[in-house]
C-alpha positions as CSV (number, residue, x, y, z in Angstrom):
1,X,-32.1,-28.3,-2.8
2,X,-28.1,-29.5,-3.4
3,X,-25.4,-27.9,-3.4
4,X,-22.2,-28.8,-4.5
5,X,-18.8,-27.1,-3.8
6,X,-16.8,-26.7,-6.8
7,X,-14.3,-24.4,-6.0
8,X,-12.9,-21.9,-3.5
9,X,-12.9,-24.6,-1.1
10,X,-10.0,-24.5,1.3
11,X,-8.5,-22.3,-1.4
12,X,-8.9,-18.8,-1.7
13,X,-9.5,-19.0,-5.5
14,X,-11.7,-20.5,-8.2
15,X,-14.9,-19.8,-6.2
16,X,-18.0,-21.7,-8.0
17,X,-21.0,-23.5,-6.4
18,X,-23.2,-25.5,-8.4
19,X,-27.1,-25.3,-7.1
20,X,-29.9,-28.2,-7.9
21,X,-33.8,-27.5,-7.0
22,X,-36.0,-29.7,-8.3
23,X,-35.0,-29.6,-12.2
24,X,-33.9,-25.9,-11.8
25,X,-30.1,-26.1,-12.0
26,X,-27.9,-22.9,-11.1
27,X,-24.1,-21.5,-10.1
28,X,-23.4,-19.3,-7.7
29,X,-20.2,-17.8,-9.1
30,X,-17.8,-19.1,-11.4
31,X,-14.0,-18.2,-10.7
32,X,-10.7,-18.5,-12.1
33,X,-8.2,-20.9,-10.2
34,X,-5.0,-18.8,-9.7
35,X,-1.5,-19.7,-8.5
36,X,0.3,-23.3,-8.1
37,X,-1.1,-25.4,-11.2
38,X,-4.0,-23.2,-11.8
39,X,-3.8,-23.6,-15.4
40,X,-4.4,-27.4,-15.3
41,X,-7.2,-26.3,-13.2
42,X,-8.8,-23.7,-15.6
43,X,-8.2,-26.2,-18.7
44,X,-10.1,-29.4,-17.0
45,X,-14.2,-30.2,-18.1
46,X,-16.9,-28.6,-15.6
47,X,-18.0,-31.0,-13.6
48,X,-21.4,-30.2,-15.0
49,X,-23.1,-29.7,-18.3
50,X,-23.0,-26.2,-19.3
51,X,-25.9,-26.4,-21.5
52,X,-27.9,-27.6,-18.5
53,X,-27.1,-24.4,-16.2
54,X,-30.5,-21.9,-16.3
55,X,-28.7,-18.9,-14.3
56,X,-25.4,-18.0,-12.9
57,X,-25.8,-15.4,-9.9
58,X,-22.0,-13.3,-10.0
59,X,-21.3,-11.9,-6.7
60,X,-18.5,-10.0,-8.1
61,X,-16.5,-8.9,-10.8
62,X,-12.9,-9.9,-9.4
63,X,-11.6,-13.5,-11.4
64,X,-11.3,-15.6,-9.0
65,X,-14.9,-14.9,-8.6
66,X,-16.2,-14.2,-12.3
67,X,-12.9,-15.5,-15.0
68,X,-14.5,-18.8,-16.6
69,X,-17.4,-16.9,-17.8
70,X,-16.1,-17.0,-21.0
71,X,-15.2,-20.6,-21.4
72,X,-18.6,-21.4,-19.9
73,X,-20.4,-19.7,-22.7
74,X,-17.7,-21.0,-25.0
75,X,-18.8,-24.6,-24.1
76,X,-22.6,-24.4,-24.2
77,X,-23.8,-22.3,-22.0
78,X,-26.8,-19.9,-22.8
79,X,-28.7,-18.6,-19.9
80,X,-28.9,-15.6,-17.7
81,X,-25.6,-14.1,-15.6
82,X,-27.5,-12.0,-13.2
83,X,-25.5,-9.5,-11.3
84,X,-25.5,-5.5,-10.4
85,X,-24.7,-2.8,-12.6
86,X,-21.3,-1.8,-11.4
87,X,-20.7,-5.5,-11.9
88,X,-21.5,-5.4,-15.1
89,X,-19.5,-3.0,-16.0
90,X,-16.5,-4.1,-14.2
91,X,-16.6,-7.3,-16.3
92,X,-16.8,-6.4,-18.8
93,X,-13.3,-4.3,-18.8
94,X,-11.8,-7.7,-16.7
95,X,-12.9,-10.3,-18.6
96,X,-11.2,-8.4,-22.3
97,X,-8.2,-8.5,-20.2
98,X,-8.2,-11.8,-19.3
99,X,-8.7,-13.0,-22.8
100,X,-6.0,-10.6,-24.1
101,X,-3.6,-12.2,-21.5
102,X,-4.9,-15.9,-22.7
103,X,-4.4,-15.5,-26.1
104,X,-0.6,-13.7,-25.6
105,X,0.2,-16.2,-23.7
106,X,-1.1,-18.9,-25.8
107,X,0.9,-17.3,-28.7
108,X,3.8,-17.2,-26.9
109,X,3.5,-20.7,-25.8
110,X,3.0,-21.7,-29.4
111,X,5.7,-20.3,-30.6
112,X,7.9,-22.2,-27.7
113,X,6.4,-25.2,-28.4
114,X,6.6,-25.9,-32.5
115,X,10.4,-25.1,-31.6
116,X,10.5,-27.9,-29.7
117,X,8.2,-30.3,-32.4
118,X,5.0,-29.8,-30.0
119,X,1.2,-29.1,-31.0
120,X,0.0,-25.3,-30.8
121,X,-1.5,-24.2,-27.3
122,X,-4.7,-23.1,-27.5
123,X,-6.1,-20.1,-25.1
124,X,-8.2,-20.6,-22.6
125,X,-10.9,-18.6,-24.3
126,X,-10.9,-15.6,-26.5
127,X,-12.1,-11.9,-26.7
128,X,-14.6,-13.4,-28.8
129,X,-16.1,-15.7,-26.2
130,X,-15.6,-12.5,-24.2
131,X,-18.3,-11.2,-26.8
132,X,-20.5,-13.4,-26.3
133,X,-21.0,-13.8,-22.7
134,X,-22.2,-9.5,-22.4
135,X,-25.6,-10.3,-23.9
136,X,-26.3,-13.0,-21.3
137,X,-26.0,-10.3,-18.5
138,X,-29.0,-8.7,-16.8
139,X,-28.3,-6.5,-14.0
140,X,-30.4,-6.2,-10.5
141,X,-30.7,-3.4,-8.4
142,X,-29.6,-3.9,-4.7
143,X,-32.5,-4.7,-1.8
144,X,-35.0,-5.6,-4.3
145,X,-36.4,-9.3,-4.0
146,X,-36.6,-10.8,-7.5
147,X,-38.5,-13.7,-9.0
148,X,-36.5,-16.4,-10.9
149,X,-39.5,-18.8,-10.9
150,X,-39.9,-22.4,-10.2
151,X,-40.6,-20.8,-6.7
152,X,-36.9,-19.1,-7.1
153,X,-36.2,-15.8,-5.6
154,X,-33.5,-13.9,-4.6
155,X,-31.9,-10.7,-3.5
156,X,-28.8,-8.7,-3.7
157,X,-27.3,-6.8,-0.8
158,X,-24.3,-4.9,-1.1
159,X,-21.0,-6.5,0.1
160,X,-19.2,-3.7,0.3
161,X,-15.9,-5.3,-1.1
162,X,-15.4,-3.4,-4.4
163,X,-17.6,-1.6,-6.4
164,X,-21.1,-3.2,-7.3
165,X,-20.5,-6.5,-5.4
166,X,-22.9,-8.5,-3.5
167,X,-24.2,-10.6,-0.9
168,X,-27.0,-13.2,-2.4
169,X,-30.0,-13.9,-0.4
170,X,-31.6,-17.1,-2.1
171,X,-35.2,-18.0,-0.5
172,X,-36.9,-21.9,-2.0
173,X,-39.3,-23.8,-1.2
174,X,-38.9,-27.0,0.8
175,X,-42.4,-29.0,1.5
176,X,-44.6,-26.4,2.9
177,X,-42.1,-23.7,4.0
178,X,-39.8,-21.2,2.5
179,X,-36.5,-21.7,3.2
180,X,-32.9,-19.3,2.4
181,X,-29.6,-19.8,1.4
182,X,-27.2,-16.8,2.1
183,X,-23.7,-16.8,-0.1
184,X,-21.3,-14.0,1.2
185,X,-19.7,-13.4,-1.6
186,X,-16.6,-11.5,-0.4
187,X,-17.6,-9.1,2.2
188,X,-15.4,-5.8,3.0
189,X,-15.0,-4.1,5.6
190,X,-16.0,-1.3,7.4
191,X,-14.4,2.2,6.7
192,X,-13.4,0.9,3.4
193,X,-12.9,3.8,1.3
194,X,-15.2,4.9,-1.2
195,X,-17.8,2.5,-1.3
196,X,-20.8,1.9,1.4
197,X,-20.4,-0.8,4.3
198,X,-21.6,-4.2,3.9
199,X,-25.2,-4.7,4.5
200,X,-25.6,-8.1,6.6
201,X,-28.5,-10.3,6.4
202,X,-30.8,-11.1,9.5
203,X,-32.2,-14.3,8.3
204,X,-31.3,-18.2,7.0
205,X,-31.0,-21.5,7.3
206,X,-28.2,-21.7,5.5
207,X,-24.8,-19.7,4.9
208,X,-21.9,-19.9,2.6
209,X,-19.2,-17.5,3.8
210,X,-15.9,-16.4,2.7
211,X,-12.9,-16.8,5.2
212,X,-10.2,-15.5,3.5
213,X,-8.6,-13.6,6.6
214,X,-10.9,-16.1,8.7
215,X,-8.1,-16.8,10.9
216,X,-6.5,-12.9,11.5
217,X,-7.4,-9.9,12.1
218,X,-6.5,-6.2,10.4
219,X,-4.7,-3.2,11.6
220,X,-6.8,-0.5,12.1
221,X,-6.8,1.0,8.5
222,X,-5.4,4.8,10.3
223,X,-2.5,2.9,11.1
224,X,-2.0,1.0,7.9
225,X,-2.3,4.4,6.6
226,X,0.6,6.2,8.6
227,X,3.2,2.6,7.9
228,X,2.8,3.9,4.2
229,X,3.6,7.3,4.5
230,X,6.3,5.8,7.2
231,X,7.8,3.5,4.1
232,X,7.4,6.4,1.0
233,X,9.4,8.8,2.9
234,X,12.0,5.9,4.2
235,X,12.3,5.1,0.6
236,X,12.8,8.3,-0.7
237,X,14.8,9.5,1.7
238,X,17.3,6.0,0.8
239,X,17.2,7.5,-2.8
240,X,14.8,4.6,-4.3
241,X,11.3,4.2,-5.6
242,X,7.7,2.5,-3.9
243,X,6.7,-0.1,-5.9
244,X,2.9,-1.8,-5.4
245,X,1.9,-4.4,-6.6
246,X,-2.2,-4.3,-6.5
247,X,-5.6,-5.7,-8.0
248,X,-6.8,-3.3,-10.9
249,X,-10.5,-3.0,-9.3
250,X,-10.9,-2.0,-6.7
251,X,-7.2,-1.7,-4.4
252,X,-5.6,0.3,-7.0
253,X,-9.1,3.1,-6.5
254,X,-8.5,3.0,-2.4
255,X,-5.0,3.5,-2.9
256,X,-5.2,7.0,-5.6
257,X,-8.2,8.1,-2.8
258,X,-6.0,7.4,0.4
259,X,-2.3,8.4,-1.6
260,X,-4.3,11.6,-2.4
261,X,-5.6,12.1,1.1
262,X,-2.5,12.1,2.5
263,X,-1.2,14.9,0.3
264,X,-4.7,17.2,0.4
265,X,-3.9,16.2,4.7
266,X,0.1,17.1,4.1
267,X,1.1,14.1,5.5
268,X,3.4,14.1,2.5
269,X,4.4,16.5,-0.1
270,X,2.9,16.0,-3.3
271,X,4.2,12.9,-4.9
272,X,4.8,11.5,-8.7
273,X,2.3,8.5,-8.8
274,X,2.2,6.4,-12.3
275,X,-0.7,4.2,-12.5
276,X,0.8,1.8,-15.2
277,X,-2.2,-0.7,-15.6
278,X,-4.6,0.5,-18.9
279,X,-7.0,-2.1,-16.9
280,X,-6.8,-0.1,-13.7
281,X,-7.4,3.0,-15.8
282,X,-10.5,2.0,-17.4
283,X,-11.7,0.7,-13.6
284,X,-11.1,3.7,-12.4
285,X,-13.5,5.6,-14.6
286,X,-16.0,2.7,-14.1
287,X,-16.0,3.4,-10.1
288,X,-16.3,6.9,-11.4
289,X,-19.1,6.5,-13.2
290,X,-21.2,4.6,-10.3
291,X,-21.9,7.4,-7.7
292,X,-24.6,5.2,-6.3
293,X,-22.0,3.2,-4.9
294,X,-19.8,6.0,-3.0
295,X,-20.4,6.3,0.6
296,X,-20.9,10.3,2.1
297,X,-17.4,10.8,2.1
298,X,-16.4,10.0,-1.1
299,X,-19.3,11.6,-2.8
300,X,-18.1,14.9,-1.9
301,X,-14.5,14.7,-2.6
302,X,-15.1,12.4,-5.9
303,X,-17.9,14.8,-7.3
304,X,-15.8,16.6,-9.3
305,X,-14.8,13.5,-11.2
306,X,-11.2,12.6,-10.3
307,X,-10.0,10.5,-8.2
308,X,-6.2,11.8,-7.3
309,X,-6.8,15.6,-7.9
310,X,-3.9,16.4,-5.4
311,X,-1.2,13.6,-6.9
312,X,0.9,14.4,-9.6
313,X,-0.8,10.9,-11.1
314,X,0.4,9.8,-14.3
315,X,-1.6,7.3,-16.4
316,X,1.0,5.0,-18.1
317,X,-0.6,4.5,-21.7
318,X,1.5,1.6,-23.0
319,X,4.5,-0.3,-23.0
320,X,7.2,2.0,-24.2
321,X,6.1,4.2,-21.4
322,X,6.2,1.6,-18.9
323,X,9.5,0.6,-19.3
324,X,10.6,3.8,-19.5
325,X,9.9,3.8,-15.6
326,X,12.8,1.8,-14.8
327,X,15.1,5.0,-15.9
328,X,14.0,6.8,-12.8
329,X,16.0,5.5,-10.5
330,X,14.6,7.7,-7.3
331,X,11.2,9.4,-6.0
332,X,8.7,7.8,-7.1
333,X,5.9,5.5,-6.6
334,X,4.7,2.7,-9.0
335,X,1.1,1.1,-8.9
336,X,0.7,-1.7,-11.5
337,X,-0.9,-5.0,-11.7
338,X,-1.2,-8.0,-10.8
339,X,-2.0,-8.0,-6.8
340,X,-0.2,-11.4,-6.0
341,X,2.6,-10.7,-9.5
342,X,1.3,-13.1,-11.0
343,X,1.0,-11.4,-14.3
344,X,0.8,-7.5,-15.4
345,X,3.7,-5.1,-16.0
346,X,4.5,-5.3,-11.8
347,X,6.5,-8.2,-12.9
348,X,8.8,-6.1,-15.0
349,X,9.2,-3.1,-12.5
350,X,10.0,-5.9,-10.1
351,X,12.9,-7.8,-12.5
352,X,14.5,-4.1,-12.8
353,X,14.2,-3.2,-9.3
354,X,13.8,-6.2,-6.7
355,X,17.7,-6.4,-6.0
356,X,18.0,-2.5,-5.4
357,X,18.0,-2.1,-1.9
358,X,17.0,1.9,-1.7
359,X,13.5,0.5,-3.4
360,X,10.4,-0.9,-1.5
361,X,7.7,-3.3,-2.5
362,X,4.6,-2.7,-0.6
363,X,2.0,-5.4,-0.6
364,X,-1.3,-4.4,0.1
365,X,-3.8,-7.5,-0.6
366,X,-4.0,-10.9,0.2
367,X,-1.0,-12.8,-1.6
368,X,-2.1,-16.4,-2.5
369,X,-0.3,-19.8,-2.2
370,X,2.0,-20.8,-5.1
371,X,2.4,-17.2,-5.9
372,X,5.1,-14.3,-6.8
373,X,3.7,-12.2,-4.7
374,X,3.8,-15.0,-1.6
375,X,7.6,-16.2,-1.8
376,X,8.6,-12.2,-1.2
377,X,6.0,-11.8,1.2
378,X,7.4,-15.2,2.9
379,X,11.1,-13.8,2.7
380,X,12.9,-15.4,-0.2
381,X,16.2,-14.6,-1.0
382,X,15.9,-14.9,-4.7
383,X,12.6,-15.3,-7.3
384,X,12.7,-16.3,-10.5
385,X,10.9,-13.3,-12.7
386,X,10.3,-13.8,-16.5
387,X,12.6,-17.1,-16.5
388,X,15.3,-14.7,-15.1
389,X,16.9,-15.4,-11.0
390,X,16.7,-11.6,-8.5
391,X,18.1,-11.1,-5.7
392,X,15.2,-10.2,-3.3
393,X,16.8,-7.1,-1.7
394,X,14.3,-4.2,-1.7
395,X,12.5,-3.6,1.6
396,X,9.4,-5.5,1.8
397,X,6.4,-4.2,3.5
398,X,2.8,-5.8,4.2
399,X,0.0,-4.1,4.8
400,X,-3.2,-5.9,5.2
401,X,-5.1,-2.7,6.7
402,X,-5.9,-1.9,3.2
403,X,-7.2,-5.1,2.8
404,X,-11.2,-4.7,1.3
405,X,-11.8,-8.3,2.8
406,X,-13.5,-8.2,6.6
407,X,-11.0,-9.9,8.8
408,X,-12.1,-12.7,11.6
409,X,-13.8,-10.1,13.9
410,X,-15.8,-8.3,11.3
411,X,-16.7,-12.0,9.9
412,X,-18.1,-12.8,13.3
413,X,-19.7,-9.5,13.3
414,X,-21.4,-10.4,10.1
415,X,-22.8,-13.7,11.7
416,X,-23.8,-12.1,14.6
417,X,-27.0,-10.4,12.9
418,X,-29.0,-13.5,12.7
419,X,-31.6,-13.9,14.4
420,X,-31.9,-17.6,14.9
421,X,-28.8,-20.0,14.0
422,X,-28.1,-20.8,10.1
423,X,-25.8,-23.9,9.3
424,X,-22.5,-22.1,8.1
425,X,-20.6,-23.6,4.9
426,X,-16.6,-21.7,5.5
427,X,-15.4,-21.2,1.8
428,X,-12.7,-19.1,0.1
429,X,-10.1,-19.6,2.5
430,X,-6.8,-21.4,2.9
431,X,-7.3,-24.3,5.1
432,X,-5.8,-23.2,8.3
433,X,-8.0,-20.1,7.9
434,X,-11.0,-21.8,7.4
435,X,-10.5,-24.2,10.0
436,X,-10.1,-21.1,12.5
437,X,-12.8,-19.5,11.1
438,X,-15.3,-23.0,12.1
439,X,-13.9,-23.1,15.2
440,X,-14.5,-19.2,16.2
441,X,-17.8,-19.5,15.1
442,X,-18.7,-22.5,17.0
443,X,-17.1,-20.9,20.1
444,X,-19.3,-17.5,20.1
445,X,-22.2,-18.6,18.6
446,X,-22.7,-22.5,18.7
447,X,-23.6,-22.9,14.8
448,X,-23.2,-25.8,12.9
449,X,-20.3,-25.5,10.6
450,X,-18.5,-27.7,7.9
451,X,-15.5,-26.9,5.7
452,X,-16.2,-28.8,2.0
453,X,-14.5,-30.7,-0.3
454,X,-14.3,-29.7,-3.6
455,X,-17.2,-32.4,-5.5
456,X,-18.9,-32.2,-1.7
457,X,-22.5,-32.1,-2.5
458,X,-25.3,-31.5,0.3
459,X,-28.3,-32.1,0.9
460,X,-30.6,-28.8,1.9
């Protein structure tokens, strides 16, 4: 078998590994690239013929994981994208989305550039390409081993990241034995709310893991809850609003289950939330519609079929009403997309209401290189928002306790299952926290590790 890295690698974005076994060729994954030059990125040729790819195993739904499906198809590609159900259905809703933003932004582009006596910009892909990549998808239950064929077979366990992802077991043959190849995906947390823990493998010779928080480790997630009541009520009480910026699947659903915990708990009064993501909506009846997924907990208080039954939770329905927000000046909180502002109407709440200093922006996920999201987290004084300058003077809060990645001790946790030493591939992670990620693992359990290049191709 070979395996070469094609993305994700010393990045935290753009995950895709190409497989080769025998004349059987595969990808595991196949991810947007998001922040600094990430378009250039998206637009250049596979390094790989499309046409020639069998299968594509999708861990998860998220982009960076999942978002040049599309162009993929687009370009040739006509086999099977074999995932879980929840996945499934998850994509579907993110992948229209995408291609909505590709082609407004391409129009938009266009517009700019026969101004200025340039050619058209074309989209990325369309909701058409969208349309054609649902038939290719077959879905696979979790636990169950499966048989691809040419001696192929593999096995979903769940990751416990977001809703339906997964942690791929694949087992081969090399000479006379079998052999397995275990891609993490990206694996949560424990306690995260709603869905199940991660199930961790036992067995393999080989590992591909994530290290996105390889090099740091989480508050525990009771304290990250009690900072956020700490900073609504600071806010409010300064006569400003709570503005969060978060992923539509998956964050935005822990946030409505905690936000409505702490009301149903009293830790605060009840509260005017507006969900203003349409794409978070529609997730959120997705996670609804997956009771499988929930762990005890959840499936008691979500069996009645909402998710913020004790919020005063307003669904934003389109623009108008979005913008609209920016009138209340006081008491509220805003969830919208994107998580790292790189996109999404958080842009627009954030032009409006950056420079107030009674507001707060509250990061809850993993803000990227390159991004919006990352210059306020890193303390800028002024952003540039929609080709506009703000004065950053909002209070800024990070909280990574809400985070649904496992952080450097639960990633060693996950490792330390196995019952004889796999050689460990460190993916999905800037490269200081991969780097502390090999070096932790070689200290507490004497694995061979390696950190790839992107093009890095290996023998297995």
């Amino acid at each position: 078998m070979k395996l070469k890295f094609l993305g994700g690698t010393r990045t935290v974005t753009g995950s895709c590994f190409h497989i080769e076994c025998g004349e059987l060729k595969m990808l595991v994954d196949a991810g947007l690239h998001q922040g600094e030059d990430s378009d250039t990125a998206n637009r250049a040729a596979f390094d790989f013929n499309p046409r020639e790819i069998r299968c594509i195993f999708l861990t998860h739904a998220h982009l960076d994981h999942s978002g040049l499906l599309p162009k993929l198809v687009r370009e040739g590609f006509t086999g099977k994208i074999i995932t879980t159900a929840a996945t499934r259905d998850l994509l579907e809703i993110l992948l229209y989305d995408a291609a909505h933003i590709q082609e407004s932004d391409a129009e938009w582009l266009t517009r700019k550039a026969l101004r200025a006596g340039r050619t058209p910009v074309l989209p990325l892909y369309t909701a058409d390409d969208v349309r054609d990549v649902l038939p290719l998808i077959e879905t696979k239950a979790y636990e169950k081993i499966y048989h691809l064929g040419s001696g192929i077979k593999y096995r979903f366990l769940d990751a416990g990241h977001i809703l339906g992802s997964g942690t791929l077991e694949i087992f081969y043959q090399d000479s006379d034995r079998e052999k397995k190849i275990v891609f993490s995906g990206d694996i949560g947390k424990k306690g995260n709310p709603i869905i199940k823990d991660p199930s961790a493998p036992t067995e393999a010779d080989f590992v591909v893991i994530e290290s996105t928080y390889g090099s740091r480790e989480h508050r525990p997630l009771k304290e990250s809850i009690d900072e956020l009541a700490g900073a609504i009520r600071t806010t409010f009480r300064k006569g400003g609003n709570v503005y969060i910026p978060s992923f539509a699947v998956g964050r935005t659903q822990d946030l409505l289950y905690i936000l409505n915990n702490m009301v149903r708990e009293e830790k605060l009064y009840k509260i005017n939330v507006y969900l203003d993501s349409p794409l978070a909506e529609k997730a959120t009846k997705v996670y609804l519609a997956h009771p499988e997924c929930f762990d005890d907990e959840a499936a008691r208080f979500l069996s009645t079929g909402e998710i913020g039954g004790a919020l005063r939770l307003h669904f934003v329905e389109n623009v108008e009403e979005s913008m609209s927000l920016n009138k209340i000046k006081s008491g509220i909180i805003v969830i919208a997309g994107s998580g790292m502002c790189e996109g999404g109407r958080i842009r627009h709440h954030l032009k409006h209401n950056l420079w107030r200093s009674e507001c707060s922006v509250v990061f809850v996920g993993f803000q990227g290189r390159g991004t919006l999201g990352r210059r306020i987290v890193d303390g800028a004084k002024t952003v540039y928002i929609l080709g506009e300058e703000v004065a950053v003077r909002a209070s800024r809060y990070t909280i990574n306790g809400f985070s649904a990645h496992a952080d450097r001790r639960e990633l060693l946790g996950w490792l330390s299952g196995f019952v004889k030493a796999p050689e460990v591939f460190i993916v999905h992670g800037e490269e200081e926290s991969s780097k502390s990620l090999s070096e932790s693992i070689r200290e507490t359990f004497g694995f061979v590790t390696h950190l790839p290049a992107k093009g890095e191709v290996f023998e297995l």
